[in-house]
N, C-alpha and C positions, 0 to 999 in steps of 0.2 A: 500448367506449370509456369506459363510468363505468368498470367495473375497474381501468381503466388512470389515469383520471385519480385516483381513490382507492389507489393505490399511489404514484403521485409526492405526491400530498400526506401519503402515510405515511411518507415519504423524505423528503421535506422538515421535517417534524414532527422524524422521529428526530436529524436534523441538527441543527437550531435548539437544540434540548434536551442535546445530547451533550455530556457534561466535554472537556476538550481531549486526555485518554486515548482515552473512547470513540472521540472523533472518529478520532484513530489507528488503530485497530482497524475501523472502517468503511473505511477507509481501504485496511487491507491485507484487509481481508476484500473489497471493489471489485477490487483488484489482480490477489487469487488466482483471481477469478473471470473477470478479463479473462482474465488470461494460460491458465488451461485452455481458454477458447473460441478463442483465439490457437493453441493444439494441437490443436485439433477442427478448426478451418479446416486444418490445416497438412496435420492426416490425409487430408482431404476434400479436399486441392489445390485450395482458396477461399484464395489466395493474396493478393487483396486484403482480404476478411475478414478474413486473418490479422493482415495489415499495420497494419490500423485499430484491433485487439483490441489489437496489441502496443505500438503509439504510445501507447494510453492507459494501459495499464500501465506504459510507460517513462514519462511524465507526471506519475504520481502518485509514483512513486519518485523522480523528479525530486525532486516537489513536498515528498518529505517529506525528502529530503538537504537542499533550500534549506533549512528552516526550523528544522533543527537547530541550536542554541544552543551552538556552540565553546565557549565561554568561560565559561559555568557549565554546559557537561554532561560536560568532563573527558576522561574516559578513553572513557566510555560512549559521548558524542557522536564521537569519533575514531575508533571502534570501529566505529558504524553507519555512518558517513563512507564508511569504507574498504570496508565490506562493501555500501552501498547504490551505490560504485563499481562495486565488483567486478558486482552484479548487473545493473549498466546496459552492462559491457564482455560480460556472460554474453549478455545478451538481443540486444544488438548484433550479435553472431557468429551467433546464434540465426537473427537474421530474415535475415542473409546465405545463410548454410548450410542455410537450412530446416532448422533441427533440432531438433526435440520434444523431444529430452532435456534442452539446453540452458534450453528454457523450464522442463521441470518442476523440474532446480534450482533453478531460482530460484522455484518455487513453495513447493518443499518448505525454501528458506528461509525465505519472507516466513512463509509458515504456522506453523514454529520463533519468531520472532522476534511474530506475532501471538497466540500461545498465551501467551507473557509480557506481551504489554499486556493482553492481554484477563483475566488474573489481575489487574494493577495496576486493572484500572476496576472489577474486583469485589470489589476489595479495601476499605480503609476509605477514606470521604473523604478522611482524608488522607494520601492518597496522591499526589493532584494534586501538595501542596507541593514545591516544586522541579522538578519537570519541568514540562509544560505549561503554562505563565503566564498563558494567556488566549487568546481565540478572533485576536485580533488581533496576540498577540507569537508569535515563533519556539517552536518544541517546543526543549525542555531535552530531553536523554537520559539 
């Protein structure tokens, strides 16, 4: 039980402290991890498991299309629009059809698209400028 409570407090730490990049990249690094366990249930015909993995992966992709900033992220914000559409229509047919293939596209996108934030937060400070605005405003793209 301390293990476990010293990991959510190490979770919670990483949170509170993360640039509004990081936070991104937690984000789809959480994501990539639901949605492989969402294919582990699917193998294993843990069919509710799967359901539960896949809701919170559809969740966060939700969550990170809301917060995209139309209006100063251009072409880029329109671009992940369309593509974090496409992977919530992917995932949707997914958890219909039972189909693991369908999830791991969409894994082996968020992970494409995770490899370039996760460059941008190890990039310079500022890098922030113009994208992420702050923990409390919309992500710019």
């Amino acid at each position: 039980m301390l293990a476990t409570q010293q990991i959510q407090s190490y979770r919670q730490n990483q949170v509170q402290h993360a640039s509004p990049v990081e936070l991104v990249v937690l984000l789809y690094d959480k994501a990539i991890l639901l949605l492989k366990t969402a294919a582990a249930h699917l193998h294993d015909r843990r069919v509710r498991e799967k359901c539960q993995a896949l809701c919170q992966a559809v969740d966060i992709i939700t969550e990170l299309q809301a917060v995209l900033d139309k209006d100063r992220g251009g072409e880029i914000a329109a671009k992940l629009n369309a593509l974090y559409t496409y992977m919530l229509e992917r995932l949707t047919r997914a958890n219909q059809e039972n189909d693991d293939r369908l999830i791991l596209e969409v894994v082996r996108l968020l992970e494409e698209l995770q490899q370039g934030w996760r460059g941008l937060a190890q990039s310079s400070p500022s890098a922030d400028r113009g994208l992420p605005v702050g923990r409390s405003q919309p992500v710019t793209a």
